[in-house]
DOPA-256401 format. One record per residue: residue number from 1; x, y, z of N, C-alpha, C, O, CB in turn. Coordinates in Angstrom, 3 decimals. Each point is the difference from the previous one (the first is absolute). Glycine has a CB too. Example, Ala and Ser with C-alpha at 12.3 -4.5 7.8 and 13.67 -1.06 7.14 Angstrom:
BEGIN
PATI nutor      n.u      n.v      n.w     ca.u     ca.v     ca.w      c.u      c.v      c.w      o.u      o.v      o.w     cb.u     cb.v     cb.w
PATI     1   13.190   -5.690    7.800   -0.890    1.190    0.000    0.900    1.200    0.000    1.036   -0.019    0.665   -2.928   -1.154    0.581
PATI     2    1.542    2.223   -1.966    0.820    1.190    0.060   -0.770    1.090    0.730    0.509    1.108    0.169    0.675   -1.736   -2.314
% end
This chain:
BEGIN
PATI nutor      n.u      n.v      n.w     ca.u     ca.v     ca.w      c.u      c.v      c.w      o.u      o.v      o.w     cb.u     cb.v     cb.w
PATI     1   34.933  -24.229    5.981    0.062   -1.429    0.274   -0.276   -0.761   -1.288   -0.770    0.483   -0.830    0.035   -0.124    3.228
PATI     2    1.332   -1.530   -2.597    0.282   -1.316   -1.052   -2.286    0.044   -0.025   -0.818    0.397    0.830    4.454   -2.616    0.358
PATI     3   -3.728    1.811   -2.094   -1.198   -0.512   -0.039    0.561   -1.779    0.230    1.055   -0.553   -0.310   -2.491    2.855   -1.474
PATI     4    0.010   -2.879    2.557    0.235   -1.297    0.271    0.013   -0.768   -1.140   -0.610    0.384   -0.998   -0.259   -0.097    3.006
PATI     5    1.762   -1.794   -1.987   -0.214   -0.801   -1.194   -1.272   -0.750    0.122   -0.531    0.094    1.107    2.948   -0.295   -1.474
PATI     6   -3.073   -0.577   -0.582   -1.423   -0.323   -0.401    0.896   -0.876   -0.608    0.920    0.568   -0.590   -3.020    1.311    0.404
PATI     7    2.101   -3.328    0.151    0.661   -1.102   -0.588   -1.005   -0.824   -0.860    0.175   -1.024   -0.661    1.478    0.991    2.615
PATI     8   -2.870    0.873   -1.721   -0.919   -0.946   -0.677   -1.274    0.545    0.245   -0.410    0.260    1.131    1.771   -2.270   -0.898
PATI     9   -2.265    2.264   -1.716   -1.372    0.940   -0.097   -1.214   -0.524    1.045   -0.929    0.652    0.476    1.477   -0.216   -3.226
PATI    10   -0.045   -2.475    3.010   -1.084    0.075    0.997    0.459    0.014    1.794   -0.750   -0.493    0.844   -0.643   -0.884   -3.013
PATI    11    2.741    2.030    2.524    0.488   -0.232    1.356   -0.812    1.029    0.428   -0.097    1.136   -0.464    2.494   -2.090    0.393
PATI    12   -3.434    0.037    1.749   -0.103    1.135    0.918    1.333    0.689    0.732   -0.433    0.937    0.671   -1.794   -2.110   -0.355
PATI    13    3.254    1.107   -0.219    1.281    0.722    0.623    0.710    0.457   -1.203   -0.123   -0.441   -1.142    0.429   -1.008    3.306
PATI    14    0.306    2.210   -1.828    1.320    0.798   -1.339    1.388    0.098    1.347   -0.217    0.146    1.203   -1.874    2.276   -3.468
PATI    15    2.817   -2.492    1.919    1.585   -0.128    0.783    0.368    1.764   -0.177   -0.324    0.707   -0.954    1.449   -3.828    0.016
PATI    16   -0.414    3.504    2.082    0.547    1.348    0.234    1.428   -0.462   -0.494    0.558   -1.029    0.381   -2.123    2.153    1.782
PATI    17    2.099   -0.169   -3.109    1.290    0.217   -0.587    0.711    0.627    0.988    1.191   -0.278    0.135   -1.892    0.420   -2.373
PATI    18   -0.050    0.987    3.241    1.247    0.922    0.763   -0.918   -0.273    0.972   -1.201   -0.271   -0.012    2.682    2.329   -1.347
PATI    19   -0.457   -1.897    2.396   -0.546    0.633    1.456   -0.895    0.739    0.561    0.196    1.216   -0.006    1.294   -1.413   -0.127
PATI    20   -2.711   -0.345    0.768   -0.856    1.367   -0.212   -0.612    0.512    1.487   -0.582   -0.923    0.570   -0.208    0.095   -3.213
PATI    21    0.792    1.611    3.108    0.257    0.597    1.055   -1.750    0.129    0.611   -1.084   -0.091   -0.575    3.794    1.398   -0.395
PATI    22   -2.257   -1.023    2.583   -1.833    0.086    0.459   -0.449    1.512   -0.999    0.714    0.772   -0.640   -0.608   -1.865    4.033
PATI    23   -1.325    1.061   -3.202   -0.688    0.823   -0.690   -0.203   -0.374   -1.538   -1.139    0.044   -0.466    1.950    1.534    2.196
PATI    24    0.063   -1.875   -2.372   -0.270   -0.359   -1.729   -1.017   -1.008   -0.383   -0.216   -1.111    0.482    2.566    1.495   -0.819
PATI    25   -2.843    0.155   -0.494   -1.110   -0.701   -0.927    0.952   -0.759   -1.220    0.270    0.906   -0.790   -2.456    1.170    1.262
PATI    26    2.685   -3.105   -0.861    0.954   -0.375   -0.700   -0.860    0.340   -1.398    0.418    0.471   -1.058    1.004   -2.336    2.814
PATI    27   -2.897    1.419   -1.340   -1.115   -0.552   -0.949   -0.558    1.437   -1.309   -0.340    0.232   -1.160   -0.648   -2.217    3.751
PATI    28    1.262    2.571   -1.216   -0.761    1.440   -0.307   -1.223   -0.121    0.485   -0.369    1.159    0.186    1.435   -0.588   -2.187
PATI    29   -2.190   -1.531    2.420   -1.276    0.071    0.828    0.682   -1.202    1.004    0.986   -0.736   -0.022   -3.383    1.552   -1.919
PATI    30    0.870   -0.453    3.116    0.331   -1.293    0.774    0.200    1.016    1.185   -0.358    1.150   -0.254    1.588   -3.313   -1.478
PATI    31   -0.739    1.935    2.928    0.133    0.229    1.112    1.303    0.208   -0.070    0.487   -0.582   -0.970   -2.275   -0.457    1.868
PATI    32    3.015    1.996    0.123    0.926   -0.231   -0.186    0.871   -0.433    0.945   -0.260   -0.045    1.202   -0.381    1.187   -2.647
PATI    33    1.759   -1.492    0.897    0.492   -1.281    0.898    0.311    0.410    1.785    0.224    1.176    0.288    1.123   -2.188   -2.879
PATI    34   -1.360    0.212    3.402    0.052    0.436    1.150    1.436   -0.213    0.532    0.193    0.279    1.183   -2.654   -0.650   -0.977
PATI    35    3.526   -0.108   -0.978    1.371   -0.830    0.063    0.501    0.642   -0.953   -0.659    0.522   -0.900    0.228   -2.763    1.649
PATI    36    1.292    2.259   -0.673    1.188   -0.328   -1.133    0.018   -1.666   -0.385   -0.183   -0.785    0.930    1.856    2.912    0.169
PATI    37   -1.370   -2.852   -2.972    0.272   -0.980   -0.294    0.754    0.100   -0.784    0.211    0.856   -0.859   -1.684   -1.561    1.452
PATI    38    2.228   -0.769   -0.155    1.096    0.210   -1.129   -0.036   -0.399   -1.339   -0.919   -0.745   -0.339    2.024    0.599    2.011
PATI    39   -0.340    0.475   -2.434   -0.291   -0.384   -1.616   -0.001   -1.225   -0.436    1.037   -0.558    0.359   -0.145    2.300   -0.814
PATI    40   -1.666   -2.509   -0.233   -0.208   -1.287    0.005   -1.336   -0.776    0.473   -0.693   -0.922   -0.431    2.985    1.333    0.612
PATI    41   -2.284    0.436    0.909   -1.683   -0.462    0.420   -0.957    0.249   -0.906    0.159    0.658   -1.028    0.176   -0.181    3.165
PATI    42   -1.355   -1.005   -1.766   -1.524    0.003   -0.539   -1.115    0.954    0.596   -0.263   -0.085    1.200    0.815   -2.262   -1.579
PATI    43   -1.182    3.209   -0.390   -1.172    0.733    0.270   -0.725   -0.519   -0.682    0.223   -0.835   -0.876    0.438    2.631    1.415
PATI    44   -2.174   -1.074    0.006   -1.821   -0.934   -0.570    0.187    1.231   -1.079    0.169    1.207    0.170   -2.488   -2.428    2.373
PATI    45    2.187    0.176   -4.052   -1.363    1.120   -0.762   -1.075    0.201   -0.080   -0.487    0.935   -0.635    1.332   -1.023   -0.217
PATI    46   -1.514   -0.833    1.546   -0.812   -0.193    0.164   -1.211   -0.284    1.573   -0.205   -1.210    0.093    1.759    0.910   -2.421
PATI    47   -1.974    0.745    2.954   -0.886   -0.253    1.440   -0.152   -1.607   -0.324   -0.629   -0.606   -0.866   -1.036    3.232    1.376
PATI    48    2.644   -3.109    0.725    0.017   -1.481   -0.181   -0.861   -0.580    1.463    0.690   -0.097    1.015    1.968    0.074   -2.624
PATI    49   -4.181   -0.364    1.702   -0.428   -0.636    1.328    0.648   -1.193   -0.254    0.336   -0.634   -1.001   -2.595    1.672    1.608
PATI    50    2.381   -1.226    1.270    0.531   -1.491    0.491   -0.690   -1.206   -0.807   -1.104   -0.238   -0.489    1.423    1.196    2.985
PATI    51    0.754   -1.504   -2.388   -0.517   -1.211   -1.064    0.251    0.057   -1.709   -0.325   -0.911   -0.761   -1.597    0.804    2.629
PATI    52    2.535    1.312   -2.255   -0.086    0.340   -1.446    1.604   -0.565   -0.363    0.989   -0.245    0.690   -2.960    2.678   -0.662
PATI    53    1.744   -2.481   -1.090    1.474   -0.755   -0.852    0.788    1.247    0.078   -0.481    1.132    0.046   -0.481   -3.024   -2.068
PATI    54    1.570    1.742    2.027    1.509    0.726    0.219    0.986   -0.233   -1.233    0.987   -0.699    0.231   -1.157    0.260    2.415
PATI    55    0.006    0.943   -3.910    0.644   -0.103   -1.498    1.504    0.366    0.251    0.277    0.497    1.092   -2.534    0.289   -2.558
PATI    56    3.095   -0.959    0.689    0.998    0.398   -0.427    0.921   -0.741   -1.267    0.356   -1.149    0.261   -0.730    2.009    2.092
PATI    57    0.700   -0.434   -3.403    0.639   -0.222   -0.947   -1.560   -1.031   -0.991    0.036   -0.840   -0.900    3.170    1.071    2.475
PATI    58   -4.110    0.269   -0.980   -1.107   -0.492   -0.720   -0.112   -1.454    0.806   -1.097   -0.430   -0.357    1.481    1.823   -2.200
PATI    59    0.107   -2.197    3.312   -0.195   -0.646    0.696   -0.162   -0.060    1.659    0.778    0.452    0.841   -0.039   -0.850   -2.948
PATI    60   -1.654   -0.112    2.252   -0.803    0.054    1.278    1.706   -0.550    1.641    0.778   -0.948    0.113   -4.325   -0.213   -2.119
PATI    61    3.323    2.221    2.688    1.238   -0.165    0.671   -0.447   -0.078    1.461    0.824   -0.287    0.868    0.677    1.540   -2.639
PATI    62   -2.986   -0.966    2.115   -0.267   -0.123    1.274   -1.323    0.427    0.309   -0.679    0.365   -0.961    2.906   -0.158    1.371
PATI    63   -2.762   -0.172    0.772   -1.588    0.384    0.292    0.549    1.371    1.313    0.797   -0.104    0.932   -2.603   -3.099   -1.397
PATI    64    1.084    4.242    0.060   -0.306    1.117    1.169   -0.700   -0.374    1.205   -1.221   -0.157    0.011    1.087    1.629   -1.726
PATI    65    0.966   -1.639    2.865   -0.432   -0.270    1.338   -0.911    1.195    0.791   -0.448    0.023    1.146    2.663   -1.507   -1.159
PATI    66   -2.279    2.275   -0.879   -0.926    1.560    0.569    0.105    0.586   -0.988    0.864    0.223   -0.848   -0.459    0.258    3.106
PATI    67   -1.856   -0.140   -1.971   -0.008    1.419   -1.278    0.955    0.917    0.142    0.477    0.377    1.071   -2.753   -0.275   -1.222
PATI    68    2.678    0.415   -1.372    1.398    0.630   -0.557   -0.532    1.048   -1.159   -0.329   -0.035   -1.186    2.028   -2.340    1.605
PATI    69   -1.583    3.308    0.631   -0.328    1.313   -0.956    0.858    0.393   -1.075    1.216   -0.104    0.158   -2.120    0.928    1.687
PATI    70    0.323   -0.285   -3.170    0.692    0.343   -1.452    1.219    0.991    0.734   -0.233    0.980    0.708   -2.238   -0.984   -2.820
PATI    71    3.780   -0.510    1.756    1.106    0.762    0.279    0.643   -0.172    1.160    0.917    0.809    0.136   -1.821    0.532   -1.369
PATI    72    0.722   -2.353    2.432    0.593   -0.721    0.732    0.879   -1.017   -0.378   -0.048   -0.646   -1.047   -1.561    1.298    2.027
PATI    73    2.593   -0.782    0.132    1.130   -0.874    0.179   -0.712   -1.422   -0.200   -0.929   -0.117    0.799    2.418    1.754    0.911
PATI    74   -1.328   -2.738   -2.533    0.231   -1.105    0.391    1.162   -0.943   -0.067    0.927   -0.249   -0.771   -2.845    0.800    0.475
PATI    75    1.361   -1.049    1.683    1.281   -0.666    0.603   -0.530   -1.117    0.611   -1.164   -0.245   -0.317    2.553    2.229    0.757
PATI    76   -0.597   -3.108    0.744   -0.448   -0.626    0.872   -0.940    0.259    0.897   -0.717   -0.956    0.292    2.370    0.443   -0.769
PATI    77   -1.878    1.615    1.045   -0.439    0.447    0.855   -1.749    0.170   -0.568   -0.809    0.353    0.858    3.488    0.655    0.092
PATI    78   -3.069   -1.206   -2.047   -0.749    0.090   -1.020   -0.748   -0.894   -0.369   -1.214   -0.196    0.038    2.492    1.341   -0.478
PATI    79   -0.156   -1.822   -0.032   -0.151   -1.245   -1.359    0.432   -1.302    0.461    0.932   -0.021    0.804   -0.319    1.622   -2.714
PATI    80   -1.269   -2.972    1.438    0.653   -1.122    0.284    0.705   -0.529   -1.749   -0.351    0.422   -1.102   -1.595   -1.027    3.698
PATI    81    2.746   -0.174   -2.345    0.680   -0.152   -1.755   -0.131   -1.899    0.864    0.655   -0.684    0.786    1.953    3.732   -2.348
PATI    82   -3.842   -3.150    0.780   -0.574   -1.703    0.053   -0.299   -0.106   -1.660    0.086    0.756   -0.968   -1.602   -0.995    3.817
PATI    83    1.075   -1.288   -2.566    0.019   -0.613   -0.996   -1.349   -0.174   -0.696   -0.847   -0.790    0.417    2.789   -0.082    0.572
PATI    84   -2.084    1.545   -1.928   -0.837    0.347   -0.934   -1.353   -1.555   -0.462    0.393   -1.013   -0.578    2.157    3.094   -0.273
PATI    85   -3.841   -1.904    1.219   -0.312   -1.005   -0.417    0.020   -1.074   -1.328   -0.210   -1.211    0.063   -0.516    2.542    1.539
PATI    86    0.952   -0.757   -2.476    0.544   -0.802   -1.413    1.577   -0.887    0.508    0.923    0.514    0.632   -2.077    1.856   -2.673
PATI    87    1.100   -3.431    1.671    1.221   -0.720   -0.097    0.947    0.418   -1.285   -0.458    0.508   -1.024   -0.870   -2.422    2.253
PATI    88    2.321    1.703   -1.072    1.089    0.896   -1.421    0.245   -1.917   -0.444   -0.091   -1.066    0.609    2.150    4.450    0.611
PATI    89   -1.690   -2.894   -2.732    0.160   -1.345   -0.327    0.909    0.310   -1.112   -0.307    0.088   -1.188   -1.934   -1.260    1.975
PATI    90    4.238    1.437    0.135    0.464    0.387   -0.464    0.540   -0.808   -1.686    0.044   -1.228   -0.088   -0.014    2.383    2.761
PATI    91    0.215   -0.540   -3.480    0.477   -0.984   -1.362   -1.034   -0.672   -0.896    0.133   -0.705   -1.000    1.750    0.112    2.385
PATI    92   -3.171    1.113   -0.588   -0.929   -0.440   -0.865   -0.111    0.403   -1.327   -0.773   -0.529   -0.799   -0.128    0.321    2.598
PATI    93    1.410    0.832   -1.974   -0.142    0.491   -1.751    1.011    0.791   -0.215    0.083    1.211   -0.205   -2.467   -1.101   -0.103
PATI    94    3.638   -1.507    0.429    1.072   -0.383   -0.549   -0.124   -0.047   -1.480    0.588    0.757   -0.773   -0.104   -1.866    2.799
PATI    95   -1.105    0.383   -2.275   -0.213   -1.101   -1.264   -0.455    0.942   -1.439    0.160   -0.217   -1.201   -1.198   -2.016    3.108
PATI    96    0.368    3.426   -1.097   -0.559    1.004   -0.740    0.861    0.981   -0.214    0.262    0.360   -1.148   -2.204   -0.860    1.881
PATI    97    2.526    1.093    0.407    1.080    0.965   -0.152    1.007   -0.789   -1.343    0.255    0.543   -1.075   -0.368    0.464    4.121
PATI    98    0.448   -2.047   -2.725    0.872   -0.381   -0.813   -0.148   -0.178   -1.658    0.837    0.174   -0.885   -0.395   -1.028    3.100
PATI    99   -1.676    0.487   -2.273   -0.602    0.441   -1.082   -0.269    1.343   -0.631   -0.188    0.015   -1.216   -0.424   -1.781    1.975
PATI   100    0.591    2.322   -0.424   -0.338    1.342   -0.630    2.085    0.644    0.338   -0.025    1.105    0.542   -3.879   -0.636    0.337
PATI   101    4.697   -0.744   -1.005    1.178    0.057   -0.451    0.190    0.108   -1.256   -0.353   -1.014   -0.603    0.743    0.069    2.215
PATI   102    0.107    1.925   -2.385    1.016   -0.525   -1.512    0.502   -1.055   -0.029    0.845   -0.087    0.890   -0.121    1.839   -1.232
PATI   103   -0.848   -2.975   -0.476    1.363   -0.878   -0.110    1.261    0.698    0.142    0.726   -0.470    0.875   -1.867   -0.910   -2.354
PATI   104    1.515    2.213    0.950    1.142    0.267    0.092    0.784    0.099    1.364    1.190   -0.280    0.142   -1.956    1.146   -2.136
PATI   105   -0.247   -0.342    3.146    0.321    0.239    1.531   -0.098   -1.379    0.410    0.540   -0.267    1.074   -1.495    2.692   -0.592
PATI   106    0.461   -3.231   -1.020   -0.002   -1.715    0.898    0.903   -0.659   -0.484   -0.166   -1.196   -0.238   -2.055    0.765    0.591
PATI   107    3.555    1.162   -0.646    1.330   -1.104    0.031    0.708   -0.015    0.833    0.198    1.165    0.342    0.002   -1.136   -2.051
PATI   108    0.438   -0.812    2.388    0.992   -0.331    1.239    1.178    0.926   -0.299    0.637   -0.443   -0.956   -1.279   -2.194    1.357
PATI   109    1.102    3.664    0.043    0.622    0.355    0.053    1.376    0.048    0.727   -0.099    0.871    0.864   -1.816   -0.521   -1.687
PATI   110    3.421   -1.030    0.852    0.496    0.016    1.019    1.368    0.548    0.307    0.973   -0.541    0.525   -2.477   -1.019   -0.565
PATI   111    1.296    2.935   -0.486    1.118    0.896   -0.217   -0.485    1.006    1.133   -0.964   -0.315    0.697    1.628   -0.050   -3.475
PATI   112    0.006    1.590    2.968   -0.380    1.097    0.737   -1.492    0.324    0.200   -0.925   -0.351   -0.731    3.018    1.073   -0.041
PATI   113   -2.153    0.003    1.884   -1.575    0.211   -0.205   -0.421    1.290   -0.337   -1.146    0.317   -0.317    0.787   -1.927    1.851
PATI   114    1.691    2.609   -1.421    0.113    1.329   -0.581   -0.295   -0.192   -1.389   -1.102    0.313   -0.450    2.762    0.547    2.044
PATI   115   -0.900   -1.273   -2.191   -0.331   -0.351   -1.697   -0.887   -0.598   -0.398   -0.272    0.233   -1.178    1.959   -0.311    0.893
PATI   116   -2.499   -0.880    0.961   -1.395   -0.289   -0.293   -0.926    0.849    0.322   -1.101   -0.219   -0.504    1.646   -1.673    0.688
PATI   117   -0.414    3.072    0.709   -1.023    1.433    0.407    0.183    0.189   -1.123   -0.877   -0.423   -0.753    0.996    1.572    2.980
PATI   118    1.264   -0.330   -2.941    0.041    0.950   -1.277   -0.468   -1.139   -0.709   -1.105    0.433   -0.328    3.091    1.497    0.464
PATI   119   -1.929   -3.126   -0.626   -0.579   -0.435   -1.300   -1.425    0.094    0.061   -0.504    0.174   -1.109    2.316   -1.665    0.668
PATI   120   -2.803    1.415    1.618   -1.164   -0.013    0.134   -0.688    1.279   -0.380   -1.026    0.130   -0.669    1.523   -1.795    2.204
PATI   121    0.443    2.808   -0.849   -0.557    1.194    0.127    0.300    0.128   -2.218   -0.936    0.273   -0.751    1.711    0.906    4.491
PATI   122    0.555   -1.434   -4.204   -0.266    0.550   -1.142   -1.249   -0.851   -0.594   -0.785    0.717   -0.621    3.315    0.167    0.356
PATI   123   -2.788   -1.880    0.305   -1.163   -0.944   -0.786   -1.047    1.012    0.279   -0.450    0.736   -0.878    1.094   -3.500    1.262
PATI   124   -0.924    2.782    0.528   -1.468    0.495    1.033   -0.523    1.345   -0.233   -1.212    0.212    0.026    2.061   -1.488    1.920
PATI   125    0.247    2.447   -2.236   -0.279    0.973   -0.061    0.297    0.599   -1.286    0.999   -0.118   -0.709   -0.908   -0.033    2.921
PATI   126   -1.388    0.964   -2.407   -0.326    0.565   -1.436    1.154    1.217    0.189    0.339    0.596    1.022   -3.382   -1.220   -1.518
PATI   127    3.601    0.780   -1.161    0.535    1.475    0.050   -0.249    0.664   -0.934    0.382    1.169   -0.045    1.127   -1.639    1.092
% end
């Protein structure tokens, strides 16, 4: 079996690449699965009690509605995917991103956008 993906050093879940059948440990520890899931889903790396953040891609994606043993399915049946107490305050650091640009990348460009990839990528990248 695929080892699971890990999208990020601090996600409690890692995503199953393949199919993984009852009995498998995707994890290699943990309990093993009592289902078959399909690829794409989410398993715990972690023993997640109810109430615990629910990570993925390093951002917080939901709270565990029951404790979720290391190497279980999460899913709905699980997890709620609510809204995180911090407010997002999207574009806030616009102003900054944009700053820390090369001049050279902050010109209007209004030709292809293929040919502005390759001109970026040759500027950008060392050889």
């Amino acid at each position: 079996m695929s080892a699971p993906l890990i999208l990020h050093p601090n996600d409690t879940v890692s995503v199953l690449t393949v199919r993984a059948m009852a009995g498998d440990a995707p994890l290699g520890l943990g309990t093993a699965l009592a289902g078959p899931i399909p690829a794409g889903h989410k398993i715990a790396r972690v023993d997640l009690r109810a109430g615990a953040p629910v990570v993925k891609f390093g951002q917080f994606i939901g709270h565990a509605t029951q404790d979720i043993p290391v190497g279980a399915h999460v899913h709905s049946h699980n997890c709620t995917f609510a809204t995180p107490e911090k407010g997002y305050n999207i574009g806030s650091a616009l102003v900054a991103s944009r700053a820390a640009l090369p001049s050279c990348l902050r010109v209007i460009f209004k030709g292809s956008n293929v040919l502005m990839a390759v001109l970026v990528l040759a500027i950008t990248l060392p050889l």
